[in-house]
Backbone as a ProteinNet text record, in pm:
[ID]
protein_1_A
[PRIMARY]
XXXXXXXXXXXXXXXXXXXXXXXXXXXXXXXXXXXXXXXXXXXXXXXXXXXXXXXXXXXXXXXXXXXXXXXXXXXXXXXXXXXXXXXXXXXXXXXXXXXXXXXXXXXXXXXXXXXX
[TERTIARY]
14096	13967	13881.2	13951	13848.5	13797.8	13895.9	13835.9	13694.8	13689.4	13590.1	13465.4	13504.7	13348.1	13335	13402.4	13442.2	13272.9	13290.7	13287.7	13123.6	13113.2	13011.2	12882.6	12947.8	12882.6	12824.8	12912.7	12906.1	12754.9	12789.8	12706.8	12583.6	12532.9	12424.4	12386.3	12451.4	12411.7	12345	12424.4	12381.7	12271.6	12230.1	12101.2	11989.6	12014.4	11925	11853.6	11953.7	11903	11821.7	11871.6	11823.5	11702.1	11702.3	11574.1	11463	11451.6	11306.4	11310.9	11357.6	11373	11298.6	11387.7	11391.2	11188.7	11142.1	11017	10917.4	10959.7	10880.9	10864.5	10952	10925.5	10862.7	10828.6	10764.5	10593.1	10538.4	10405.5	10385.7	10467.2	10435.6	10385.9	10474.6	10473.5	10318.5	10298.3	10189.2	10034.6	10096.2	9964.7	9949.7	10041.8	10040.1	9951.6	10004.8	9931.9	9798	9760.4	9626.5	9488.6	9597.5	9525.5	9518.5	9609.9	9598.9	9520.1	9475.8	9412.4	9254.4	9211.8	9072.6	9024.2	9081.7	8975	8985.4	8888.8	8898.1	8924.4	8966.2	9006	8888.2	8769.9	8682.8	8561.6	8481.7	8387.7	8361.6	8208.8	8272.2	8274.6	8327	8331	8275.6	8255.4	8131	8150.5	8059	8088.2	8205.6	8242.2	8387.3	8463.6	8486.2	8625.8	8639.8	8521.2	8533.2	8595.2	8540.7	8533.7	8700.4	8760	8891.1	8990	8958.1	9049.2	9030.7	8900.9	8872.7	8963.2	8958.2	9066.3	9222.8	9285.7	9424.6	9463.8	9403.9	9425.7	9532.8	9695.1	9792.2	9718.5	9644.6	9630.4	9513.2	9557.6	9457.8	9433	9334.3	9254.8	9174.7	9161.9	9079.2	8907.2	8846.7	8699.9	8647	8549.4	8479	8497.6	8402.6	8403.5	8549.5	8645.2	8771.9	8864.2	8973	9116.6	9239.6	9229.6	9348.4	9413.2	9526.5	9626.9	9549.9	9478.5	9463.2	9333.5	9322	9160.2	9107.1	8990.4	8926.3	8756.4	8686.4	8559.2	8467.1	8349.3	8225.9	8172.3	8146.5	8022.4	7882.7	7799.8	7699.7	7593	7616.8	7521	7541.9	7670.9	7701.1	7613	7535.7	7452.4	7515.5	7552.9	7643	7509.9	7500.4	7446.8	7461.4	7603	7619.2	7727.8	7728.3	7917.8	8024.6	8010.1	8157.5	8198.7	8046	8109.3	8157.5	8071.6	8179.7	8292.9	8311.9	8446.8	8549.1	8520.5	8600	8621.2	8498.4	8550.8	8646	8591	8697.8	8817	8864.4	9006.9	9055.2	8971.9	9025.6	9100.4	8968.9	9035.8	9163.5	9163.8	9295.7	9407.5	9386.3	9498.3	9560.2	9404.4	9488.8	9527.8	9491.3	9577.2	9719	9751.4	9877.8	9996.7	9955.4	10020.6	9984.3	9887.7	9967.1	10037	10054.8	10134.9	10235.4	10338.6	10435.3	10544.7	10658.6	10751.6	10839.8	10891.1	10977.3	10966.4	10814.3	10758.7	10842.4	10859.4	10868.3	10762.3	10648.7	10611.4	10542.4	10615.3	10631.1	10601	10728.2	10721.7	10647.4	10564.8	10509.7	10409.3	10325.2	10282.4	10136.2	10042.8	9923	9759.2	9733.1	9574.9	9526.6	9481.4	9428	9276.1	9291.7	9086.3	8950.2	8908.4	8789.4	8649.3
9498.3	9443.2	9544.3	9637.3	9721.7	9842.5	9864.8	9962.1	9919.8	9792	9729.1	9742.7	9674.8	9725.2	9864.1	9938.5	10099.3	10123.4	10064.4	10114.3	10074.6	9960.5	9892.5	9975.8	9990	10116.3	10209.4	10324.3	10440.1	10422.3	10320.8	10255.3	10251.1	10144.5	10128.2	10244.1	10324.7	10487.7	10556.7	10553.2	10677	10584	10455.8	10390.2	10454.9	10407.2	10452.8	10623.4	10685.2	10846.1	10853.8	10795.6	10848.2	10747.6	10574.7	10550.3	10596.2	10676.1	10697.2	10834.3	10884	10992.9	10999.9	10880.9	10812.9	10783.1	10736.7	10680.6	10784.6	10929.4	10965.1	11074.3	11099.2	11224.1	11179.3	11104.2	11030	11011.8	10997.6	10971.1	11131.7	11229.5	11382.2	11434.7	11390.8	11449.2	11455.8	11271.6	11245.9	11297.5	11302	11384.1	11516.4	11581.2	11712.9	11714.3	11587.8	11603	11552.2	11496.1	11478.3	11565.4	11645.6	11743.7	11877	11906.7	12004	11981.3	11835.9	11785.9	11811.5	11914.3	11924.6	11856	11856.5	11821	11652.1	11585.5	11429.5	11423.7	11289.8	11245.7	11180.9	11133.1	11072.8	11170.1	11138.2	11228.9	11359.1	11457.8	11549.2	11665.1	11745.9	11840.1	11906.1	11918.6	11973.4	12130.2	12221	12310.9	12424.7	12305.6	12320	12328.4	12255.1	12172.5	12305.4	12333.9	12434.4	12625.9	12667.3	12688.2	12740.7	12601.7	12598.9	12635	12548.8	12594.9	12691.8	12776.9	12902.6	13028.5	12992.3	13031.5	13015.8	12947.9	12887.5	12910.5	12966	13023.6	13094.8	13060.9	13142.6	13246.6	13191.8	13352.6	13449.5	13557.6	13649.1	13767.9	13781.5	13893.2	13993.7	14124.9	14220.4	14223.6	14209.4	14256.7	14353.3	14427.6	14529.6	14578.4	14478.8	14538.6	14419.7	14448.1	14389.9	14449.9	14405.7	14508.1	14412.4	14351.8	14314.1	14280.7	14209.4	14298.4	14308.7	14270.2	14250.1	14304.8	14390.8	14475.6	14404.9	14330.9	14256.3	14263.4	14323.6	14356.2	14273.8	14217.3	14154	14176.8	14228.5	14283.7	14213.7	14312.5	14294.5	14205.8	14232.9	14126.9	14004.6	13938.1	13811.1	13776.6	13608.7	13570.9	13439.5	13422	13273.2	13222.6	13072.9	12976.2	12997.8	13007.8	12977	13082	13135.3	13208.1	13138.7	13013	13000.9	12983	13003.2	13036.2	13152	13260.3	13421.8	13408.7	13337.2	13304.4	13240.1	13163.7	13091.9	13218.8	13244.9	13332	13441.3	13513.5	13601.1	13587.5	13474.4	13392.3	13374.8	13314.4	13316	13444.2	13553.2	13660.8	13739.3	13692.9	13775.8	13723.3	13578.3	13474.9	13484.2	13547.2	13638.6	13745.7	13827.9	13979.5	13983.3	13850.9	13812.1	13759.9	13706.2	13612.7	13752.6	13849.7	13904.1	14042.4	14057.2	14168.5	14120	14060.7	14010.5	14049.7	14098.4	14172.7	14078.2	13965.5	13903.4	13890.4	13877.4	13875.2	13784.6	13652.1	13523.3	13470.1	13557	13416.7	13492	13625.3	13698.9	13625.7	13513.8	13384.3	13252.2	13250.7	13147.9	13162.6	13054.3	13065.3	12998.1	13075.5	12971.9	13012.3	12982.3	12972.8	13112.5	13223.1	13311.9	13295.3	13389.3	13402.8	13404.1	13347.5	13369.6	13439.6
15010.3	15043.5	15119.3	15236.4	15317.7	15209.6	15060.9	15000.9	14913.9	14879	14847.2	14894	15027.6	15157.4	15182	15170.4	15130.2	15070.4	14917.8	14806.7	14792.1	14870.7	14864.7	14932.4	15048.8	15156.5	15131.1	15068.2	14975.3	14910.2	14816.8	14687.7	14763.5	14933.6	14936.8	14959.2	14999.1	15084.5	15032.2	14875.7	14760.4	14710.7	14711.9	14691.5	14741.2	14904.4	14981	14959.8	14953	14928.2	14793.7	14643	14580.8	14525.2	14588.4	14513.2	14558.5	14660	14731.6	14617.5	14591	14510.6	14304	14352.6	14197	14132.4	14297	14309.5	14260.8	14375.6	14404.8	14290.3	14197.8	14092	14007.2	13946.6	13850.8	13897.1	14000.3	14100.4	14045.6	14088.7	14131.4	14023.7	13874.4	13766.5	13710	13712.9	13680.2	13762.9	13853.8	13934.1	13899.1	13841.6	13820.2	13693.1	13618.2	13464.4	13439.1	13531.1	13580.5	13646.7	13712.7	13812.1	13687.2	13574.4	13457.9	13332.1	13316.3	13195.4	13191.3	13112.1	13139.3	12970.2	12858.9	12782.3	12766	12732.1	12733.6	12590.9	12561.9	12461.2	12393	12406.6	12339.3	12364.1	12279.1	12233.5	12209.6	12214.2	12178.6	12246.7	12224.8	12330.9	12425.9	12552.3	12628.8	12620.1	12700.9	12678.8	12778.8	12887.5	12949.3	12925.6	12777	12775.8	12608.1	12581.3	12435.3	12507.8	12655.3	12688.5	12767.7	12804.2	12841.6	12730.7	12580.6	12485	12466.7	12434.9	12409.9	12506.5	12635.9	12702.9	12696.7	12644.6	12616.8	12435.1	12384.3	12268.6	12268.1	12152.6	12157.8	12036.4	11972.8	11863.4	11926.7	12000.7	12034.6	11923.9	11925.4	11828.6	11921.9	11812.7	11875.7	11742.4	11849.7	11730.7	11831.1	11745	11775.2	11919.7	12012	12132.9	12237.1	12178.3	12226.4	12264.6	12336.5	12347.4	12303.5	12248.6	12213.9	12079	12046.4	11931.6	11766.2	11751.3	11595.6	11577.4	11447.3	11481.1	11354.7	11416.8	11340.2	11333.8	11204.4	11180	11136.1	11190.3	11142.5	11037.3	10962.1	10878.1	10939.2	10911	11020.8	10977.8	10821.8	10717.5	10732.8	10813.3	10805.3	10941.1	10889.5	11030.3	11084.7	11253.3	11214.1	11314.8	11334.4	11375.9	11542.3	11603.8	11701.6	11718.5	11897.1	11890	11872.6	11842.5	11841.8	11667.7	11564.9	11499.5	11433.2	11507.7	11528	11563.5	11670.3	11731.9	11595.1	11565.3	11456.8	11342.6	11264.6	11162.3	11215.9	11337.1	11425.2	11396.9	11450.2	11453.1	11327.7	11221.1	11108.9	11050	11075.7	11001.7	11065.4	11218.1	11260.3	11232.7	11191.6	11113.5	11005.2	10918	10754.2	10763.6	10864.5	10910.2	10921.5	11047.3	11092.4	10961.9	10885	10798	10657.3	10629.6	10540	10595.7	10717.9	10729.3	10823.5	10833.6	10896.8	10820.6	10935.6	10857	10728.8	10723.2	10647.7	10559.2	10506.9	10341.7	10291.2	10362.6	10306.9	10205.1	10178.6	10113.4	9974.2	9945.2	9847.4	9705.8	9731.7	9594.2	9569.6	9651.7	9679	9547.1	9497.2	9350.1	9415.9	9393	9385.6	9316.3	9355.5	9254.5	9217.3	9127.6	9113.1	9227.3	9307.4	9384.1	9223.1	9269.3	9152.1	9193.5
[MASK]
++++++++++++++++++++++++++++++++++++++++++++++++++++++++++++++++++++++++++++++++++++++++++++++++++++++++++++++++++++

């Protein structure tokens, strides 16, 4: 019987320590993911939130006046609307750079449409 009340003891002990614990990581997490979330989910983008992704981009490119990995050229004849849609074609083209010179030449067999 005294190993019982033993056991019981123990039990509220290791309660006590870990539900305040239990409470409090879950509050923290979410505050963290709150305090990191800049773009909203409804409507459309401001120019913060285009701004932030534009910053958080895993595909980096190099154009003209750039330093980084992929050397990627405008032609000067092309006129876009806005920068971000330099930005976009930018990106695009360092995307077809990446994907046709990658060492594995996986996709050697791949079958698709003649360019016209």
């Amino acid at each position: 019987m005294k190993e019982k009340s033993n056991c019981i003891v123990y039990f509220q002990l290791i309660l006590l320590v870990l539900l305040p614990l239990l409470l409090l990581l879950p509050s923290l997490g979410a505050a963290n993911v709150t305090h990191n979330k800049v773009v909203s989910n409804n409507g459309p983008l401001t120019d913060a939130e285009a701004h932030y992704i534009k910053q958080r981009q895993l595909l980096y490119y190099k154009y003209e006046f750039g330093d980084r990995c992929e050397k990627v050229t405008v032609d000067p004849t092309l006129v876009f609307e806005n920068p971000r849609q330099r930005n976009a074609y930018v990106a695009l083209q360092a995307l077809k750079q990446a994907i046709l010179s990658y060492p594995q030449n996986l996709t050697t067999n791949w079958v698709t449409k003649s360019p016209k």
